[in-house]
N, CA and C atoms as a LAMMPS dump frame, in Angstrom:
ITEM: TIMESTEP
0
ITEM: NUMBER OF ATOMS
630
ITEM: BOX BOUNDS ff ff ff
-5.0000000000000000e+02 5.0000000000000000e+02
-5.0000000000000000e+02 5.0000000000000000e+02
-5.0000000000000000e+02 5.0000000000000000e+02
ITEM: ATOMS id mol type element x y z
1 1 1 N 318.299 347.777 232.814
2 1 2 C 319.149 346.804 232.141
3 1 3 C 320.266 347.538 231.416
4 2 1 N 321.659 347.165 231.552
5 2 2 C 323.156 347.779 231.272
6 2 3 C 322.846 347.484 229.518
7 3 1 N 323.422 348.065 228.764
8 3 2 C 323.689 347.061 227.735
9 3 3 C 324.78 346.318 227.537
10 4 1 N 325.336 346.633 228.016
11 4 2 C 326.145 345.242 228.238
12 4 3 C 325.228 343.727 228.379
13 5 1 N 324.162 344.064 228.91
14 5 2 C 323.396 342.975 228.578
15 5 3 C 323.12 342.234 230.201
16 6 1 N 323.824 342.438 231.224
17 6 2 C 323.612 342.651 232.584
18 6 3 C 322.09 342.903 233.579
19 7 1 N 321.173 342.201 234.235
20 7 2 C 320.378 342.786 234.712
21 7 3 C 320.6 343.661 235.737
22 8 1 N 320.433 344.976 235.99
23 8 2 C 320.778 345.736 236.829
24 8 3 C 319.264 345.8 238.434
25 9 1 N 318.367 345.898 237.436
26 9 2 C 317.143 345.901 238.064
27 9 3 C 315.604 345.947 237.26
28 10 1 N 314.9 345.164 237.787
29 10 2 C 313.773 344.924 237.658
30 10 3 C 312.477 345.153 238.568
31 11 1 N 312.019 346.412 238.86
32 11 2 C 311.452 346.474 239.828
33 11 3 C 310.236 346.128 239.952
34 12 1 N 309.649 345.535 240.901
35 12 2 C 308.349 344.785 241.011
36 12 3 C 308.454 342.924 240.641
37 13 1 N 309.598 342.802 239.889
38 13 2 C 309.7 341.341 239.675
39 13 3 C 310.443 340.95 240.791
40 14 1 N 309.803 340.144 241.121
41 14 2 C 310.504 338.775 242.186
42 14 3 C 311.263 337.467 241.375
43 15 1 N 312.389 337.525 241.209
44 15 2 C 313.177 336.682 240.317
45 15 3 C 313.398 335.683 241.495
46 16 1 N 313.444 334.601 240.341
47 16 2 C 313.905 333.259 241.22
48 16 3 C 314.549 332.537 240.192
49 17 1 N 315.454 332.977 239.809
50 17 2 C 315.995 331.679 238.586
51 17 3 C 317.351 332.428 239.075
52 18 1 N 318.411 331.737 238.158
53 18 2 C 319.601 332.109 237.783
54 18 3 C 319.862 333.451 237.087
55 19 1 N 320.244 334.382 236.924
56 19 2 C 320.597 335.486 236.559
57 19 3 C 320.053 335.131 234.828
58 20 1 N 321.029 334.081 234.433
59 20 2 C 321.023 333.987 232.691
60 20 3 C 319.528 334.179 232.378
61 21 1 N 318.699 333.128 233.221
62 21 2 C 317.973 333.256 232.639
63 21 3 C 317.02 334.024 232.493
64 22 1 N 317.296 334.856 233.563
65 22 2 C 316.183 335.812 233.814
66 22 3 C 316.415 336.955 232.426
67 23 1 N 317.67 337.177 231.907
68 23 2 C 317.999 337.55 230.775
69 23 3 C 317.318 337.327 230.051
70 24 1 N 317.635 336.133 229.929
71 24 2 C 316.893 335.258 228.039
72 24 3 C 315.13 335.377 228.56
73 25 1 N 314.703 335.65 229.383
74 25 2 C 313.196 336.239 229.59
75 25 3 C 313.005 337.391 229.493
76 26 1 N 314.159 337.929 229.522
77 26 2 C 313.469 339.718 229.237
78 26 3 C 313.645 339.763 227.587
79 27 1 N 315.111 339.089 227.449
80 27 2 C 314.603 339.637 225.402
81 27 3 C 314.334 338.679 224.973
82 28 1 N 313.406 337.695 225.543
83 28 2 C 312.317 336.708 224.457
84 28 3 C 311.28 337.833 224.716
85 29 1 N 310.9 338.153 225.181
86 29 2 C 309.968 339.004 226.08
87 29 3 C 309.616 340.659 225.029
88 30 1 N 310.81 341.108 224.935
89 30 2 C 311.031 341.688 224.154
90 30 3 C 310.648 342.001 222.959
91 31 1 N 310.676 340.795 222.475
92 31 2 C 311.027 340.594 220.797
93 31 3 C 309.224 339.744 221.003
94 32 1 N 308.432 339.618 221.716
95 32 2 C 307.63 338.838 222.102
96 32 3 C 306.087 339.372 222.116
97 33 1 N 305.591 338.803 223.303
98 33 2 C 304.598 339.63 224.182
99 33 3 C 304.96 340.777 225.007
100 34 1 N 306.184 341.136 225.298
101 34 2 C 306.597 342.44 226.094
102 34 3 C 306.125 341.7 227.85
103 35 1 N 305.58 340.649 227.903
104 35 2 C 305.307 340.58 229.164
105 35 3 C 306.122 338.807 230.266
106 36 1 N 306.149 339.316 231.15
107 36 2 C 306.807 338.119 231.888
108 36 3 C 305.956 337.613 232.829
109 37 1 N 305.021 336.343 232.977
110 37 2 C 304.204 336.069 234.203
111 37 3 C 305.406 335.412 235.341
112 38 1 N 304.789 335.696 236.081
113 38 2 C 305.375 335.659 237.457
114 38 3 C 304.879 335.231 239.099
115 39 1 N 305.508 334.78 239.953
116 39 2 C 304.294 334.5 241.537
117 39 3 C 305.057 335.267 241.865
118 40 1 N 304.314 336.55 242.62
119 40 2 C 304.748 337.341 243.689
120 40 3 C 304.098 337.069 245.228
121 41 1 N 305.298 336.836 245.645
122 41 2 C 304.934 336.292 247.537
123 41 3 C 305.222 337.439 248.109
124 42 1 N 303.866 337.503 249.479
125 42 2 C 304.157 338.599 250.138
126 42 3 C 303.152 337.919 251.776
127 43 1 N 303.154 338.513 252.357
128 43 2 C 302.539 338.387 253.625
129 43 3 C 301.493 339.197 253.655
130 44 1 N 300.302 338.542 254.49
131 44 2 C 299.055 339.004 254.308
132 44 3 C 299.164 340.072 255.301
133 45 1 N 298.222 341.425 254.9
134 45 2 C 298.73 342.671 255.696
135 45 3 C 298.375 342.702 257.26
136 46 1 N 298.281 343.477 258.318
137 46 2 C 297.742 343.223 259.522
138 46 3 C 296.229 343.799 259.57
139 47 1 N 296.362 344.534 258.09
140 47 2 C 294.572 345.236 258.227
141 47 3 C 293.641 343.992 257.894
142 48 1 N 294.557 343.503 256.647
143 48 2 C 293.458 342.409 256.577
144 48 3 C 293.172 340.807 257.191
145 49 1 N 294.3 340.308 258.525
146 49 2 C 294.498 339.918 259.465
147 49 3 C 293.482 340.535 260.255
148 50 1 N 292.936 341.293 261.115
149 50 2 C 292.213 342.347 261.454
150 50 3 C 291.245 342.215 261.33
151 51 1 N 290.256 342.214 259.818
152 51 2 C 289.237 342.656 258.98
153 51 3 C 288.57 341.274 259.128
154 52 1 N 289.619 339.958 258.737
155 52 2 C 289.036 338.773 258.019
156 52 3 C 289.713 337.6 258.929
157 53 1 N 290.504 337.789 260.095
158 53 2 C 290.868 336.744 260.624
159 53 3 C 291.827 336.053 260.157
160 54 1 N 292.81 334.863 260.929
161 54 2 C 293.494 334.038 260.685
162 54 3 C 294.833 334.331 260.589
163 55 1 N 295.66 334.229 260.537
164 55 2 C 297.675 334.282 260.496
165 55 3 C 298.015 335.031 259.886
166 56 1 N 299.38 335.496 259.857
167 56 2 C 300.263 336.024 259.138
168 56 3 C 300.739 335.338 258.126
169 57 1 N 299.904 334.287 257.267
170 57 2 C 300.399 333.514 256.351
171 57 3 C 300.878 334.043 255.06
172 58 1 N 301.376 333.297 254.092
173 58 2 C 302.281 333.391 252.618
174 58 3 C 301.063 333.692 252.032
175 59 1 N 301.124 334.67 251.097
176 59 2 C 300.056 335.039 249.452
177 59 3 C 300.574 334.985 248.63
178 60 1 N 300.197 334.133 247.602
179 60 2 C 300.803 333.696 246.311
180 60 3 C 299.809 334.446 245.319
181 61 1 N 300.496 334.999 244.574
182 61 2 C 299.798 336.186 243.692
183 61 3 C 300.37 335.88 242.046
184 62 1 N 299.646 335.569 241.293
185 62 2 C 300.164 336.113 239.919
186 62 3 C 300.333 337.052 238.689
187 63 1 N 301.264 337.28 238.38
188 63 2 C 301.669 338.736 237.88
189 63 3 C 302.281 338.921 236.818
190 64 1 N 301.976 339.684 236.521
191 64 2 C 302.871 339.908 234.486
192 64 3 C 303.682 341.382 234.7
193 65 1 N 304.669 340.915 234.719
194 65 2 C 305.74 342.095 234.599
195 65 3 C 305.477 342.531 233.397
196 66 1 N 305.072 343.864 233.265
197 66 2 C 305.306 344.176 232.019
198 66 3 C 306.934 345.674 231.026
199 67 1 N 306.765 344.773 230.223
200 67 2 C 308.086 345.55 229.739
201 67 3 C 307.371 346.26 228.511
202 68 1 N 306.222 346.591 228.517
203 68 2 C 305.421 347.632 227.307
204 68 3 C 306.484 348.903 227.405
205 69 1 N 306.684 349.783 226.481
206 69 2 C 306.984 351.235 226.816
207 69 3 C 306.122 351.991 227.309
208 70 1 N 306.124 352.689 228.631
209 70 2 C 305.049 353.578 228.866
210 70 3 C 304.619 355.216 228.854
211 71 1 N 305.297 355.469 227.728
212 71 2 C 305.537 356.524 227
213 71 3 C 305.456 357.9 228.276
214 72 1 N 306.405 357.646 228.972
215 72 2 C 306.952 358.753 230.45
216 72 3 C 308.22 359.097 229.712
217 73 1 N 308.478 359.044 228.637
218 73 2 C 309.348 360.14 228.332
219 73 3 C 309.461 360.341 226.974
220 74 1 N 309.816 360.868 226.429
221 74 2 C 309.742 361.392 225.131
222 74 3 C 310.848 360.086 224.129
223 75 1 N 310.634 359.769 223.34
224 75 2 C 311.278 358.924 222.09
225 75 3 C 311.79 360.239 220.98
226 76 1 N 313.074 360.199 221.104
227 76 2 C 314.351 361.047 220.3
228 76 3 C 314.389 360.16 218.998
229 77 1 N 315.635 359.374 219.59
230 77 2 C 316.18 358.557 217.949
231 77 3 C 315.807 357.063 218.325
232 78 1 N 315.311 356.338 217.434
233 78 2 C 315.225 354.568 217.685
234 78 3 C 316.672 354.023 216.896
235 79 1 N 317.245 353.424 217.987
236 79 2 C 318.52 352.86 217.402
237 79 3 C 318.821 351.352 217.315
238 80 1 N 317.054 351.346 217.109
239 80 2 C 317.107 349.339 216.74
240 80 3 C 317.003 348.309 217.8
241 81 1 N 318.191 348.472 218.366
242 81 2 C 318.333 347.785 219.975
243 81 3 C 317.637 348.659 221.026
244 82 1 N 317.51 349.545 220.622
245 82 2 C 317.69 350.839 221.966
246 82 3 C 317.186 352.197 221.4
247 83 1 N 316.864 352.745 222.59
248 83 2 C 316.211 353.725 221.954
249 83 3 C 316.91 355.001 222.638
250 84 1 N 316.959 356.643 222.364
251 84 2 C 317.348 357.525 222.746
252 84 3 C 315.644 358.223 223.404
253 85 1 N 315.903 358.738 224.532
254 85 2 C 314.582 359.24 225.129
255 85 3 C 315.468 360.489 225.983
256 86 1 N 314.095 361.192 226.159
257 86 2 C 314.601 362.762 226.971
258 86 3 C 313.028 362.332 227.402
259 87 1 N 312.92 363.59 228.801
260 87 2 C 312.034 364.282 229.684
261 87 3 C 311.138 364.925 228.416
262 88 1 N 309.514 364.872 228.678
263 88 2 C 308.661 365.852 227.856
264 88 3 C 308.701 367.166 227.914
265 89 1 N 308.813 368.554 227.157
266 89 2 C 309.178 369.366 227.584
267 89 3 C 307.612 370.336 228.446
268 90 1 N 306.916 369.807 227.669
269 90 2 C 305.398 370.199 227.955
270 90 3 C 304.263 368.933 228.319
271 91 1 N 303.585 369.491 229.877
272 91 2 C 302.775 368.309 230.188
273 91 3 C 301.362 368.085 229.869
274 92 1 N 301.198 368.361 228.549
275 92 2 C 300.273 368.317 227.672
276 92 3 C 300.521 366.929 226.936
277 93 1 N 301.975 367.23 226.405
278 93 2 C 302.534 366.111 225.494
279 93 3 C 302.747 364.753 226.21
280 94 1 N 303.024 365.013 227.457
281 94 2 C 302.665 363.88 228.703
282 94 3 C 301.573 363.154 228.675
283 95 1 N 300.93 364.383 228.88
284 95 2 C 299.179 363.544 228.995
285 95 3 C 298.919 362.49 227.786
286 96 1 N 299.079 363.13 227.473
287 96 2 C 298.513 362.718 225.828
288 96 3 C 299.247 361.491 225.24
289 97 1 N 300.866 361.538 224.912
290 97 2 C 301.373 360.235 225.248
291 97 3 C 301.036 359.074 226.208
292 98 1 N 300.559 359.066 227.478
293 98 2 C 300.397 358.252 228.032
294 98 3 C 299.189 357.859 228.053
295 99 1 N 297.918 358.361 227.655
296 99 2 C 296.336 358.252 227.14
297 99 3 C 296.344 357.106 225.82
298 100 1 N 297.68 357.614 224.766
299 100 2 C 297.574 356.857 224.065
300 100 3 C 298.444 355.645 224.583
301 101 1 N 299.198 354.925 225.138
302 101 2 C 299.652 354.053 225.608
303 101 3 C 298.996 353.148 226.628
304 102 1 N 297.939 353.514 227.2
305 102 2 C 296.755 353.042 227.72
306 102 3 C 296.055 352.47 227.097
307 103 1 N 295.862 352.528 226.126
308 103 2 C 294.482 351.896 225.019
309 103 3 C 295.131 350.469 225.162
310 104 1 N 293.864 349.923 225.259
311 104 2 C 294.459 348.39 224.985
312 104 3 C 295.01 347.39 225.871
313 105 1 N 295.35 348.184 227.236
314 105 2 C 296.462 347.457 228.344
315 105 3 C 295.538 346.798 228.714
316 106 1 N 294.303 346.321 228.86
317 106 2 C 293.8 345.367 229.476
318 106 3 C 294.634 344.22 229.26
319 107 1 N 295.77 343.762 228.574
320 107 2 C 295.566 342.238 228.66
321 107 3 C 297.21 342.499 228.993
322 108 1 N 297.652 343.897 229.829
323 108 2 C 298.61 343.917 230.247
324 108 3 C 298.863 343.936 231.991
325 109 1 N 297.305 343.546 232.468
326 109 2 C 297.31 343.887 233.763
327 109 3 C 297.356 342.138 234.764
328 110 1 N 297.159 342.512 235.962
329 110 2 C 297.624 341.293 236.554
330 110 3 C 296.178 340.708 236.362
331 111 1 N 296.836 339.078 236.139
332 111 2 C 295.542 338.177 236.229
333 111 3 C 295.909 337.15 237.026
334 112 1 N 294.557 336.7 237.192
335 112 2 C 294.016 335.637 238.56
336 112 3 C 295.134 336.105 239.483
337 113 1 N 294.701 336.483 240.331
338 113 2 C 296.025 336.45 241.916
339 113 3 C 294.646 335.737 242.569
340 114 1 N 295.283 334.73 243.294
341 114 2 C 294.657 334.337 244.637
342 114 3 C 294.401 335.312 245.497
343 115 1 N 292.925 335.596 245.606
344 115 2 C 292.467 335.825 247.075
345 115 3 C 292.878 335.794 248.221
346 116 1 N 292.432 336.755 249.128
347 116 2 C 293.275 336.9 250.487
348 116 3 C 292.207 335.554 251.037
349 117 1 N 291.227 335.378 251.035
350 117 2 C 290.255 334.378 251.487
351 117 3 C 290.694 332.798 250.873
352 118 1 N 291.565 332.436 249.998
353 118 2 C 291.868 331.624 249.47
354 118 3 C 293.399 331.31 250.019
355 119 1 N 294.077 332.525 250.634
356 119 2 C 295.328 332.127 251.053
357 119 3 C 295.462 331.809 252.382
358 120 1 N 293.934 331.419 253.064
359 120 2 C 293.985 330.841 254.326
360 120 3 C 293.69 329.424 254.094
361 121 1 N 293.769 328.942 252.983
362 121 2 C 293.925 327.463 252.552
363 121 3 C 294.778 327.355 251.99
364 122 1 N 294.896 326.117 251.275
365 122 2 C 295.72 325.526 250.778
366 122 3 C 296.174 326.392 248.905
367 123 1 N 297.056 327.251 249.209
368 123 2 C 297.149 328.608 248.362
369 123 3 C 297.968 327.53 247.344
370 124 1 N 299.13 326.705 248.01
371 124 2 C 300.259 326.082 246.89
372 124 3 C 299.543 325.279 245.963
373 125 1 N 298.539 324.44 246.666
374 125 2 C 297.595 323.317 245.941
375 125 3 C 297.251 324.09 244.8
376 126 1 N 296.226 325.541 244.828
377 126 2 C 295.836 325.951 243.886
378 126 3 C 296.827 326.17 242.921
379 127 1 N 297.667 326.894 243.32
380 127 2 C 298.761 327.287 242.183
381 127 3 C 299.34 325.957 241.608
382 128 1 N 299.488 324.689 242.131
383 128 2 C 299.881 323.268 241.432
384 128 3 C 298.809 323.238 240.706
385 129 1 N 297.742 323.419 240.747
386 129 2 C 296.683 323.002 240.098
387 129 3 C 296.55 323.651 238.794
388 130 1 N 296.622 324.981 238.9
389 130 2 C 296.542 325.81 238.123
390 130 3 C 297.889 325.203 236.619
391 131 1 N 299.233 325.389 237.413
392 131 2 C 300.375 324.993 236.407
393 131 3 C 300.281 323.792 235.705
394 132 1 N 299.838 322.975 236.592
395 132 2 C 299.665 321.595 235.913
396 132 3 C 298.687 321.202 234.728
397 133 1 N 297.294 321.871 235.231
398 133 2 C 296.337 321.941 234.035
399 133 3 C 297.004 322.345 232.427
400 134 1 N 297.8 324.235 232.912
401 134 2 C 298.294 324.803 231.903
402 134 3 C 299.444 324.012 230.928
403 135 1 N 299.937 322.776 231.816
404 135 2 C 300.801 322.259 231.571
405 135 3 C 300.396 320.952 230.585
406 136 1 N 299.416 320.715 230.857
407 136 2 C 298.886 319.749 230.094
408 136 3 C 298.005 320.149 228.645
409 137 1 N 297.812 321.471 228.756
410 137 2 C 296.952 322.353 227.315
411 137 3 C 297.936 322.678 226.784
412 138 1 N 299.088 322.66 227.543
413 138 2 C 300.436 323.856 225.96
414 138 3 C 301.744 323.177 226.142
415 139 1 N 302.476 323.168 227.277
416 139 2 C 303.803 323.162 226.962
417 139 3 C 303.768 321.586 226.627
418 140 1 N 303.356 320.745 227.841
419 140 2 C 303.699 318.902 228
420 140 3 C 302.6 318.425 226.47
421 141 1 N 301.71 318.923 226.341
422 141 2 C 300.462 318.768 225.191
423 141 3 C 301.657 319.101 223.831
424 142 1 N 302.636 319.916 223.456
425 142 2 C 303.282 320.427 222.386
426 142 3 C 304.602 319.447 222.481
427 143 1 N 305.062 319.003 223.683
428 143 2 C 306.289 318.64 223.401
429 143 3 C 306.169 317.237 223.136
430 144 1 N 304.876 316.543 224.068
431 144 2 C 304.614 314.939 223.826
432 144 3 C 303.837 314.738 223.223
433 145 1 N 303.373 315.934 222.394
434 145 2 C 302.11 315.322 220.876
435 145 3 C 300.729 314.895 221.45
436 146 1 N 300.249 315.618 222.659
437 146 2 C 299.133 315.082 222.936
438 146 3 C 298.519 316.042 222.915
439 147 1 N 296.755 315.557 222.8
440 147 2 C 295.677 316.315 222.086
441 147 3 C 294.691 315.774 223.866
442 148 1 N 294.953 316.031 224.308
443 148 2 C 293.839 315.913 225.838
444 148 3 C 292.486 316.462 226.033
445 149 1 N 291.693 315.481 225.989
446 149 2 C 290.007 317.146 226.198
447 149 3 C 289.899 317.813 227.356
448 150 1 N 289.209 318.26 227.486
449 150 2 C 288.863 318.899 228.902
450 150 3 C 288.518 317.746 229.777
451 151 1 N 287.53 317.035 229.241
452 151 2 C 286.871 315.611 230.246
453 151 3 C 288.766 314.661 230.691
454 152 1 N 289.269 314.606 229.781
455 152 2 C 290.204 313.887 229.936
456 152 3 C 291.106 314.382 231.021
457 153 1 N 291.571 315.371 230.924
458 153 2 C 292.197 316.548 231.782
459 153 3 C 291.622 316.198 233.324
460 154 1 N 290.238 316.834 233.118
461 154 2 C 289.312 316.529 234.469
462 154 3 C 289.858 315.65 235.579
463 155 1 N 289.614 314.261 234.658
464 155 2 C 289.832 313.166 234.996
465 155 3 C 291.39 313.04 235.714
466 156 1 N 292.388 313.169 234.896
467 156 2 C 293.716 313.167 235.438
468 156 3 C 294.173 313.523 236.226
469 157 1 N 293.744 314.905 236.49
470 157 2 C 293.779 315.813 237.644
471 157 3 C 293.164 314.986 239.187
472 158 1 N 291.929 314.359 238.993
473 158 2 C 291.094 313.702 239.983
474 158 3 C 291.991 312.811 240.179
475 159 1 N 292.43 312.109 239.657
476 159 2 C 293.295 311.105 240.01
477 159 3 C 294.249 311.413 240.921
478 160 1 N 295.181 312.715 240.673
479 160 2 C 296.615 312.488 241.203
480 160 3 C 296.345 313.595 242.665
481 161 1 N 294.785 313.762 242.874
482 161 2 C 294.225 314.223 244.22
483 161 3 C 293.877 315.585 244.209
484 162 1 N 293.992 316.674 242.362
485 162 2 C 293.562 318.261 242.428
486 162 3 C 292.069 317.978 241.806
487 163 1 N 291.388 317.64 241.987
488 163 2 C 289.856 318.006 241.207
489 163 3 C 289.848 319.247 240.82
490 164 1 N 289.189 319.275 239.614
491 164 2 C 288.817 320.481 239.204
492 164 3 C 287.764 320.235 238.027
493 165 1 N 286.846 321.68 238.005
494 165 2 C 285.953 321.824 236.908
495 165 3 C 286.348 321.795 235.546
496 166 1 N 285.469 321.656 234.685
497 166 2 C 285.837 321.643 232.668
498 166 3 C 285.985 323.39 232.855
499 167 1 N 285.063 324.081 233.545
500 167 2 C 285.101 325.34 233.496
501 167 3 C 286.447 326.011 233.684
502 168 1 N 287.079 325.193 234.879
503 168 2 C 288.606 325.982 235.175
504 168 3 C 289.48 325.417 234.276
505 169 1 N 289.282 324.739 233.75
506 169 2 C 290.346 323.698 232.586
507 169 3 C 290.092 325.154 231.631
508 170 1 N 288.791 325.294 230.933
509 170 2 C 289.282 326.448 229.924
510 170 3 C 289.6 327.924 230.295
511 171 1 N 289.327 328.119 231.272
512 171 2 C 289.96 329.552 231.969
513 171 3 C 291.418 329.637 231.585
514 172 1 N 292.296 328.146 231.807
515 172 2 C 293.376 328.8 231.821
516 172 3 C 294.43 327.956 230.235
517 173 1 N 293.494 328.42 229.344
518 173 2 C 293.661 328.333 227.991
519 173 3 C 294.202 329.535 227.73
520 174 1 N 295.413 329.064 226.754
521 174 2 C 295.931 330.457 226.362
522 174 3 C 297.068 331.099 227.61
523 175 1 N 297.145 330.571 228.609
524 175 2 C 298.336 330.94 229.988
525 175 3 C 298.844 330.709 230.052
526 176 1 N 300.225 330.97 230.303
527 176 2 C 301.441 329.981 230.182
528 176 3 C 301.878 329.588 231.6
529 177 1 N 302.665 328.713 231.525
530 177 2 C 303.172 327.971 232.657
531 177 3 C 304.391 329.302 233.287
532 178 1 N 304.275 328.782 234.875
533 178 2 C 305.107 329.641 235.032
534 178 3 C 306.311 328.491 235.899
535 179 1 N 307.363 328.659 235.391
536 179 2 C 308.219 327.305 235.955
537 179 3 C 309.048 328.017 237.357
538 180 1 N 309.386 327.029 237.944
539 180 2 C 310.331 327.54 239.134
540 180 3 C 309.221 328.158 240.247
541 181 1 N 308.099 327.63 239.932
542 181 2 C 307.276 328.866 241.041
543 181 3 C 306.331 328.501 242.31
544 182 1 N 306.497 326.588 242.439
545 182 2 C 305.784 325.856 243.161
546 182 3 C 306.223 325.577 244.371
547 183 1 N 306.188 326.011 245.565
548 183 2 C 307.009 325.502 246.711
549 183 3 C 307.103 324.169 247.053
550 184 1 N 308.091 323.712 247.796
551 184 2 C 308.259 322.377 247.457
552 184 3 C 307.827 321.853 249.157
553 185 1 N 306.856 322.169 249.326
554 185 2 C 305.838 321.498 250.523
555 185 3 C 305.329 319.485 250.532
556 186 1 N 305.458 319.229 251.538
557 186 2 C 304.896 318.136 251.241
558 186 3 C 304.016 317.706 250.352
559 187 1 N 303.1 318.262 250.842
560 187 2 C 301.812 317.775 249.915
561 187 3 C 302.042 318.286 248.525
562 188 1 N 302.694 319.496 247.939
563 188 2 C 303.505 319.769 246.598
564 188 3 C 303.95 318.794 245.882
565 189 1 N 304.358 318.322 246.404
566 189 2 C 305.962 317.305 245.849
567 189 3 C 305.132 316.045 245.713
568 190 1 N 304.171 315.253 247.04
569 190 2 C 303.424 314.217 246.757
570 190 3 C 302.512 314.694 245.413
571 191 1 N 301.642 315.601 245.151
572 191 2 C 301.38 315.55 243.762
573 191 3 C 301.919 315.862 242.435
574 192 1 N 303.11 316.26 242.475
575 192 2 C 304.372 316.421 241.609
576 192 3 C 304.106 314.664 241.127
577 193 1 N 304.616 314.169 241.985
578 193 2 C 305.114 312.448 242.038
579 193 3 C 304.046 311.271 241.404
580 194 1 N 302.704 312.327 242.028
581 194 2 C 301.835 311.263 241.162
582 194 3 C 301.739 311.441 239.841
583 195 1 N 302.187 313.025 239.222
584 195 2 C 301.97 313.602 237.651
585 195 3 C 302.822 312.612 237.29
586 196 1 N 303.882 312.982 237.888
587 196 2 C 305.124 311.723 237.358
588 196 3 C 304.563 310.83 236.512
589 197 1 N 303.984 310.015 237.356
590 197 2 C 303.336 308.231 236.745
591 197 3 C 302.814 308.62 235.661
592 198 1 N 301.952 309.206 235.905
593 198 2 C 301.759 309.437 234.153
594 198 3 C 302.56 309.945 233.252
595 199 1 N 303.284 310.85 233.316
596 199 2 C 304.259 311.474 232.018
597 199 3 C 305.62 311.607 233.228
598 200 1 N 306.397 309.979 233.008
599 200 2 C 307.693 309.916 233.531
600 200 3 C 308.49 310.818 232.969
601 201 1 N 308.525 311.353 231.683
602 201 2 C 309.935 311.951 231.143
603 201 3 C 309.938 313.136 231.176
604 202 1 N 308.583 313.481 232.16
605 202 2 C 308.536 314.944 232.407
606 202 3 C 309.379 315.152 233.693
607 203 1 N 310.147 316.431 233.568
608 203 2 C 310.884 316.719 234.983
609 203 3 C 310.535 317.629 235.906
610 204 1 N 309.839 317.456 237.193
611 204 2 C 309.169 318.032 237.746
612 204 3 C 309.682 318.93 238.578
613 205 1 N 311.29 319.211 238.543
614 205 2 C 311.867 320.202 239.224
615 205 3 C 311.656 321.636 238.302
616 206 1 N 311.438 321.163 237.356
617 206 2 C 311.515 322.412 236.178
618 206 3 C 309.793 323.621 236.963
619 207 1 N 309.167 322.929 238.011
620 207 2 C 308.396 323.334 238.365
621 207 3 C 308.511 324.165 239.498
622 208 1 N 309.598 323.316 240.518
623 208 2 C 309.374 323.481 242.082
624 208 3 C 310.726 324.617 241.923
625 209 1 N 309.543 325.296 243.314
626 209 2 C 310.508 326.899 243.383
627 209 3 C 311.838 326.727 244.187
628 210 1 N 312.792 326.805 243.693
629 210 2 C 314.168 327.012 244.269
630 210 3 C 314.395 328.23 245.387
C-alpha cells in the first residue's frame, strides 16, 4: 500500500469490491482487528479430482487476510502512520522476533473453509446459509433492533428453504458477515427473495457477488 493511500497490492486477497472500498477495509482493519474475512475461489485440484471423484468444480473457501505485523523485519522508528523497518542483521534476532509474533495467532488463521467433499454440493447454499444466519445475530439484529433466539432463527431459516441446526446458529456467533461474496445463481437469488419477505428494507445486493 502507496501512502498516498492507493492499493498497490494485496497478496492472497481476492478483492471484489470497488477499489475505495477495499481501502476503507484495510484502515478500519487497521485501527481494528488487523484482519479482513474474505471467500477465496479456486478450482478443485486434479489430485483431488483423482483421489475423491467428481468435476473440476468452484471451492468456496473462507479466509482472513491478515494485516498483523509479522515481525520479518526489524522496527527502526514508529512514525504513527507508518513505520521505518530494515532487514535483521542477525538470524537469531529473526528467530526470536517471529516466535514472539506467533503467540496467540490462533484466532488469526483461516476459519471454516468448506470442504473439498462439500464442494461437490451445493457449496453457494452453504455459504448463503452461513451469511444469512450471521446476518441475523449482528449486522440486520443491530441495525433493526432485533433480539432473535436461536429457536427463532432455526425456524426462519426453515422457512425460506436453508435448514439448519441451534448448534450451527451458535458456531457462527461472533463472525462477521462477509458482503459482496454470494454468487448470484438461481437458487441464490430465489433464497435472497424469500429473506426479502421478511426484512423488506434489507438490500440483498449488498450480499450478491459482483
Amino acid at each position: 500500500m502507496g501512502l498516498s493511500g492507493g492499493i498497490k497490492a494485496l497478496t492472497g486477497y481476492q478483492r471484489n469490491e470497488p477499489i475505495e472500498q477495499t481501502i476503507t477495509k484495510v484502515f478500519d482493519s487497521i485501527n481494528s482487528t488487523k484482519i479482513i474475512p474474505f471467500i477465496q475461489k479456486s478450482l478443485r485440484s486434479a489430485k483431488e479430482i483423482f483421489q475423491k471423484g467428481g468435476h473440476s468444480t468452484l471451492k468456496l473457501s473462507e479466509r482472513n487476510f491478515n494485516l498483523k505485523f509479522d515481525n520479518r523485519r526489524e522496527i527502526v522508528e514508529d512514525h504513527g502512520t507508518y513505520c521505518t523497518t530494515k532487514p535483521f542483521v542477525h538470524n537469531l534476532n529473526s528467530i526470536q522476533a517471529r516466535l514472539i509474533s506467533s503467540f496467540g495467532s490462533g484466532k488469526y488463521r483461516v476459519y471454516s473453509p468448506i470442504s473439498s467433499t462439500q464442494c461437490k454440493g451445493d457449496a453457494y447454499l452453504s455459504l448463503t446459509r452461513r451469511m444469512l444466519v450471521r446476518l441475523l445475530r449482528d449486522d440486520l439484529a443491530h441495525n433493526l433492533n432485533l433480539n432473535l433466539t436461536r429457536i427463532e432463527i432455526a425456524r426462519l431459516m426453515k422457512e425460506i428453504g436453508l435448514p439448519c441446526s441451534l448448534n450451527f446458529i451458535s458456531k457462527q456467533r461472533n463472525r462477521k458477515v462477509i458482503y459482496n461474496s454470494i454468487p448470484p445463481t438461481t437458487k441464490t437469488l430465489l433464497i435472497l427473495e424469500k429473506f426479502n419477505l421478511f426484512f423488506p428494507s434489507f438490500d440483498k445486493n449488498l450480499l450478491i457477488r459482483t
